[in-house]
Biopython code that builds the backbone (N, CA, C, O; Angstrom):
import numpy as np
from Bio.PDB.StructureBuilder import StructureBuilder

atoms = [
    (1, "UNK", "N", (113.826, 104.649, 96.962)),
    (1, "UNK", "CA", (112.491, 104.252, 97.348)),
    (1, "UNK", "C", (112.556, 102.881, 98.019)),
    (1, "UNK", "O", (112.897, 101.814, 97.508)),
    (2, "UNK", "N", (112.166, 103.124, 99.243)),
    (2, "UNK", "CA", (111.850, 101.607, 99.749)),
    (2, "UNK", "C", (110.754, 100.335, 99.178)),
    (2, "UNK", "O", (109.691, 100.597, 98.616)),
    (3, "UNK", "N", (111.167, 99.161, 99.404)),
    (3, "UNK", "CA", (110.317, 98.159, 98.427)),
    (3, "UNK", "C", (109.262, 97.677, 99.637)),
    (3, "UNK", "O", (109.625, 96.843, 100.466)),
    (4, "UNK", "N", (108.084, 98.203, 99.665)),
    (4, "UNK", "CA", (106.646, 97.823, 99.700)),
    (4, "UNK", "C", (106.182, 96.309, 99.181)),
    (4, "UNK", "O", (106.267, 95.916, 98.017)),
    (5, "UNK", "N", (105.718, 95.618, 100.213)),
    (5, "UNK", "CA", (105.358, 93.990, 99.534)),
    (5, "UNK", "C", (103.825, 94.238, 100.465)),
    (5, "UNK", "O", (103.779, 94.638, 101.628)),
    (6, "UNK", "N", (102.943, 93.971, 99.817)),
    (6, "UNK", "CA", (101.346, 93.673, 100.026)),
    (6, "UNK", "C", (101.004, 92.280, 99.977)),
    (6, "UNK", "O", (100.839, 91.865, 98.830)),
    (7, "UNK", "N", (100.831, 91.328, 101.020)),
    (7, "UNK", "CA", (100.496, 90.065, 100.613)),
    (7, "UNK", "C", (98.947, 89.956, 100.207)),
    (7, "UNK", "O", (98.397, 90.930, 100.722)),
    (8, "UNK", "N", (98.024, 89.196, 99.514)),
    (8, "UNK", "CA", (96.985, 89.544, 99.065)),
    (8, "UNK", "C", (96.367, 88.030, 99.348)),
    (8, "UNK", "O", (95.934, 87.267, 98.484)),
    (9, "UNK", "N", (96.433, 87.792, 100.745)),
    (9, "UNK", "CA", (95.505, 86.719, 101.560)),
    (9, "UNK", "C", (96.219, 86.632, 103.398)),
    (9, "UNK", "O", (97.363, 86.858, 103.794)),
    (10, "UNK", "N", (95.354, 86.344, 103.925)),
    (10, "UNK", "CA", (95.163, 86.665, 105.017)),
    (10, "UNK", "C", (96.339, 85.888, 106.204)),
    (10, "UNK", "O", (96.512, 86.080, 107.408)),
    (11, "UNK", "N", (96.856, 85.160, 105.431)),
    (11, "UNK", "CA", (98.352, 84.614, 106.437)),
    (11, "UNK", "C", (99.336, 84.981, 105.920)),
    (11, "UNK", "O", (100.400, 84.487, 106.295)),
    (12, "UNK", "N", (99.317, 86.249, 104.593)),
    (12, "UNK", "CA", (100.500, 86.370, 104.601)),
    (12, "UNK", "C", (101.766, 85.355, 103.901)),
    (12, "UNK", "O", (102.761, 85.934, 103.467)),
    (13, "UNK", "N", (101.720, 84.479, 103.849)),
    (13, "UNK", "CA", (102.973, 83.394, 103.338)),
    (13, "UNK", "C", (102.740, 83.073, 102.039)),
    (13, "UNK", "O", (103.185, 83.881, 101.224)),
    (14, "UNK", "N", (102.070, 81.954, 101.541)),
    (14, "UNK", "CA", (102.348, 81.523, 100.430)),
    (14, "UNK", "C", (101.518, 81.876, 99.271)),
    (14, "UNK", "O", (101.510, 80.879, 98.550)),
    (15, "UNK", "N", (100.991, 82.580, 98.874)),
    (15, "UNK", "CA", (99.955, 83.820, 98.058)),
    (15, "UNK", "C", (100.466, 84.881, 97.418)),
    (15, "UNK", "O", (101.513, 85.417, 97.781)),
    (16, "UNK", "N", (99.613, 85.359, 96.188)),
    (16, "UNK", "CA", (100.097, 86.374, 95.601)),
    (16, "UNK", "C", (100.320, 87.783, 95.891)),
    (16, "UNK", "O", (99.387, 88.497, 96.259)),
    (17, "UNK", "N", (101.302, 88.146, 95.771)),
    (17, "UNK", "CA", (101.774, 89.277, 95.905)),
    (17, "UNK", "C", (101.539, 90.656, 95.427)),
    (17, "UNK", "O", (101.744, 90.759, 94.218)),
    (18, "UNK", "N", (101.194, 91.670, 95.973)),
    (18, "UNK", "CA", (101.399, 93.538, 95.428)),
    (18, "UNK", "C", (102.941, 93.801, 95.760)),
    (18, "UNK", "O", (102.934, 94.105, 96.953)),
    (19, "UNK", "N", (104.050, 93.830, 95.370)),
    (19, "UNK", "CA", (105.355, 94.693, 95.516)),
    (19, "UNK", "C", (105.791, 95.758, 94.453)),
    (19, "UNK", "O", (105.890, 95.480, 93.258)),
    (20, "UNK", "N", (106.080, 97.171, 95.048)),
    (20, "UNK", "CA", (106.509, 98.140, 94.543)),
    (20, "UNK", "C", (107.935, 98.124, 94.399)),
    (20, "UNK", "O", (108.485, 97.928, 95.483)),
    (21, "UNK", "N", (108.958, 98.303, 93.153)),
    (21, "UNK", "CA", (110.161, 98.454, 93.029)),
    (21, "UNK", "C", (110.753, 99.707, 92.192)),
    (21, "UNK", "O", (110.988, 99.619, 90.987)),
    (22, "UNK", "N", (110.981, 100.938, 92.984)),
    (22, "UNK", "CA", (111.065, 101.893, 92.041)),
    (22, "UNK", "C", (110.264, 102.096, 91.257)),
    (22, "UNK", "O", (109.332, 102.650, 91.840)),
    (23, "UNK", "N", (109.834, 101.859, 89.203)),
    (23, "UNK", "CA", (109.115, 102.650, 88.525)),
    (23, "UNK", "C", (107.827, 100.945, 88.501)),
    (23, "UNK", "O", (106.601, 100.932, 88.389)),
    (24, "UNK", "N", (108.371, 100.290, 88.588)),
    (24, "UNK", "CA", (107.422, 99.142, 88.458)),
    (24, "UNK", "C", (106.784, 98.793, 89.879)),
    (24, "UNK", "O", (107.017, 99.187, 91.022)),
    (25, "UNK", "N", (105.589, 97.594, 89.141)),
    (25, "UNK", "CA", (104.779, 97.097, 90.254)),
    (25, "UNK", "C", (104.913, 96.016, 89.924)),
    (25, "UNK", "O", (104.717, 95.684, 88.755)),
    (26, "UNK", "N", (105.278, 95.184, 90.842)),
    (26, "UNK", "CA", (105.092, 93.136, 90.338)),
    (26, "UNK", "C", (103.649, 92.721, 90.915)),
    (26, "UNK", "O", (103.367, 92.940, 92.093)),
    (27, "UNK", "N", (103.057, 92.318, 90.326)),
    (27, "UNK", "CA", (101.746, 91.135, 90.858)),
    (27, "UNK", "C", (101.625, 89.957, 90.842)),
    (27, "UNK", "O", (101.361, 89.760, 89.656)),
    (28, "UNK", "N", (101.628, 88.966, 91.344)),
    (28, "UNK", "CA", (101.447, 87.428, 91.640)),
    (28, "UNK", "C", (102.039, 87.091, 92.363)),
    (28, "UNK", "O", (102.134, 87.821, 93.350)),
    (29, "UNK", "N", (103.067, 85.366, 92.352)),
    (29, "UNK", "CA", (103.972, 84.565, 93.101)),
    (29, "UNK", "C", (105.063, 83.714, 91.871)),
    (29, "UNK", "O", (104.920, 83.318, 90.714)),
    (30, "UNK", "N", (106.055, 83.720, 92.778)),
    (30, "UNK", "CA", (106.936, 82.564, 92.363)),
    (30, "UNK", "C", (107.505, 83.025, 90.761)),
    (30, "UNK", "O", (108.420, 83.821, 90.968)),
    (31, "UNK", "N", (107.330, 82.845, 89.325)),
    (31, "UNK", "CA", (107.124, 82.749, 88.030)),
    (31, "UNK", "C", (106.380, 83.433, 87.566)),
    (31, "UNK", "O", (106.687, 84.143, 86.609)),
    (32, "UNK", "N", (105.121, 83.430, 88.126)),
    (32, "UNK", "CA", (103.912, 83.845, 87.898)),
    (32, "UNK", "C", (103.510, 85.351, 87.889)),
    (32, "UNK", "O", (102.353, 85.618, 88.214)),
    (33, "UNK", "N", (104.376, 86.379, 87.540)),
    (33, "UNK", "CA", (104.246, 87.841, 88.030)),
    (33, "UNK", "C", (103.838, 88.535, 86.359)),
    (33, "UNK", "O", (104.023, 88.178, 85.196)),
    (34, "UNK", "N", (103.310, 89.490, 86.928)),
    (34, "UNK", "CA", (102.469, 90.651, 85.931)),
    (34, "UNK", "C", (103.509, 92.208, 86.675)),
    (34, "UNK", "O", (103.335, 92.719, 87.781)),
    (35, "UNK", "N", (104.418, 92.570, 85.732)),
    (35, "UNK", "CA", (104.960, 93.846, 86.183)),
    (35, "UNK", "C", (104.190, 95.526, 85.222)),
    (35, "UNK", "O", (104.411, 95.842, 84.053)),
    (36, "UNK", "N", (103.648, 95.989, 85.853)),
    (36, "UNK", "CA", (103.341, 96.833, 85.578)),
    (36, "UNK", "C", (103.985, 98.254, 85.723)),
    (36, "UNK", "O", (104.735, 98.252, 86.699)),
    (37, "UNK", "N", (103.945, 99.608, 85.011)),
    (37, "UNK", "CA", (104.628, 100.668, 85.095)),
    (37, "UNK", "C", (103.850, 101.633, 86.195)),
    (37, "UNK", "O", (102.663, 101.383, 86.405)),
    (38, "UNK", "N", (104.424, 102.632, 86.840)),
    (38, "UNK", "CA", (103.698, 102.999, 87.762)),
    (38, "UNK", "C", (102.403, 104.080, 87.502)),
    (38, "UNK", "O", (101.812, 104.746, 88.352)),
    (39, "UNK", "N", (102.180, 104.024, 86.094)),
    (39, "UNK", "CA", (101.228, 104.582, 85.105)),
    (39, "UNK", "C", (100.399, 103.806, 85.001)),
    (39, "UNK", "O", (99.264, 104.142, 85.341)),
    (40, "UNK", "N", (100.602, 102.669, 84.568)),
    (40, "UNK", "CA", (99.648, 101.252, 84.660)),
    (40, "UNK", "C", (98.912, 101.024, 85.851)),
    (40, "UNK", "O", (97.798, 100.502, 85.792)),
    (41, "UNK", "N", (99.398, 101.345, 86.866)),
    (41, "UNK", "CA", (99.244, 101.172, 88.263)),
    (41, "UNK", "C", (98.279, 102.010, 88.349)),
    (41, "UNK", "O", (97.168, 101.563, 88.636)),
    (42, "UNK", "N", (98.452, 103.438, 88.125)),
    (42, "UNK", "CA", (97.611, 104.538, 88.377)),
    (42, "UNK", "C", (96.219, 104.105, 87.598)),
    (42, "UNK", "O", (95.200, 104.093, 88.289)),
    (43, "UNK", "N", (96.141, 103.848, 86.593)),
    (43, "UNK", "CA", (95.230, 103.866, 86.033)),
    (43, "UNK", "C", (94.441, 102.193, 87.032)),
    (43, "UNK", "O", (93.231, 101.967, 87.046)),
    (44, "UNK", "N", (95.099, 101.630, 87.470)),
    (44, "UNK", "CA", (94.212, 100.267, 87.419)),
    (44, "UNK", "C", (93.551, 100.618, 88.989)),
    (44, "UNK", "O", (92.540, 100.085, 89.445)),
    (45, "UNK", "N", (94.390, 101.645, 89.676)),
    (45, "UNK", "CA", (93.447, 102.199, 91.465)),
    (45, "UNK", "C", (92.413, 103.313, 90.712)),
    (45, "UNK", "O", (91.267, 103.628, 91.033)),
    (46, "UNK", "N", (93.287, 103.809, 89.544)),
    (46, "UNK", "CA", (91.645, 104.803, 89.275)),
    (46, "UNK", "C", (90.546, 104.110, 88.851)),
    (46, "UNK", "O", (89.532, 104.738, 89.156)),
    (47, "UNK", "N", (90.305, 103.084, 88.278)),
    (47, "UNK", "CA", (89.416, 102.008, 87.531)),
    (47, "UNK", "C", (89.087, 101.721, 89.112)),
    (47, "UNK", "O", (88.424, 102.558, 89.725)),
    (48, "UNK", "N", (89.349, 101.052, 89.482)),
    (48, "UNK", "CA", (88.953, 100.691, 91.058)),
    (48, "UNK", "C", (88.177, 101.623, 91.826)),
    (48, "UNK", "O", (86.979, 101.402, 92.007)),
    (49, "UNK", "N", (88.673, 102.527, 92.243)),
    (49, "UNK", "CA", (88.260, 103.849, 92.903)),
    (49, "UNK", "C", (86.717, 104.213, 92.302)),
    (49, "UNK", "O", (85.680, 104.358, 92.949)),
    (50, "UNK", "N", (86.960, 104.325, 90.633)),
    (50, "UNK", "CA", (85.689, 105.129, 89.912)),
    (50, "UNK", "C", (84.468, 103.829, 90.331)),
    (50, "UNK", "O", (83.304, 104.085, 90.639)),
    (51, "UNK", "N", (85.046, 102.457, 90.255)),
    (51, "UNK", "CA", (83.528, 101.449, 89.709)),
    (51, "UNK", "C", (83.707, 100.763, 89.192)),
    (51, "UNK", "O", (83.316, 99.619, 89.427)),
    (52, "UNK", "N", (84.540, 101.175, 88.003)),
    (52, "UNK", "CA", (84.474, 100.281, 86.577)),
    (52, "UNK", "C", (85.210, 98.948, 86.947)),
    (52, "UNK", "O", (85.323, 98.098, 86.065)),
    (53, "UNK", "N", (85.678, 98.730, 88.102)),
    (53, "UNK", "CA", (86.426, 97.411, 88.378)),
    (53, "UNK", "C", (86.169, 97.395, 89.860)),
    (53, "UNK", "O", (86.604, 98.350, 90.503)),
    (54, "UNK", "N", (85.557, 96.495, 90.451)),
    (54, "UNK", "CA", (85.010, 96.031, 91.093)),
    (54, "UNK", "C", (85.256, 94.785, 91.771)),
    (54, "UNK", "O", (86.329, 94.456, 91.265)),
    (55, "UNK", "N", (84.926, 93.810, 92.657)),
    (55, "UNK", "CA", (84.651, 92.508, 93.283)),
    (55, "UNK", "C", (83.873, 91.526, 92.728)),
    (55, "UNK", "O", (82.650, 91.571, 92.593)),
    (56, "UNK", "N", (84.561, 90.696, 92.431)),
    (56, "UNK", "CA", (83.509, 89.494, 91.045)),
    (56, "UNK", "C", (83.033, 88.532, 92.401)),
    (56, "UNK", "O", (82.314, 87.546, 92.236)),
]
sb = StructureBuilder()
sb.init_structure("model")
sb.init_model(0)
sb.init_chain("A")
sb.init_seg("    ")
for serial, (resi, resn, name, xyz) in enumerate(atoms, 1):
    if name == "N":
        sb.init_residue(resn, " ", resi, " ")
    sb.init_atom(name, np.array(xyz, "f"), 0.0, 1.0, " ", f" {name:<3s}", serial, name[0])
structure = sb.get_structure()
């Protein structure tokens, strides 16, 4: 599986990150990462998708 990186602000460079690695997902920058399973994942685009998580 190829590794997928999502930057999550609009230049791209120094901001937190979406990257896919095989069964995991990393989220943040630098130290700062949240790895999730690709189950975890599923569930947090279905939460998204349905409503229940939203834009604060």
């Amino acid at each position: 599986m190829l590794e997928t990186k999502i930057h999550l602000c609009k230049s791209g460079g120094c901001c937190p990150a979406v990257s896919f690695h095989g069964n995991e997902v990393h989220i943040g920058e630098d130290e700062n990462v949240a790895t999730l399973t690709r189950e975890e994942w599923n569930i947090l685009v279905e939460k998204v998708r349905s409503g229940e998580l939203g834009e604060l």
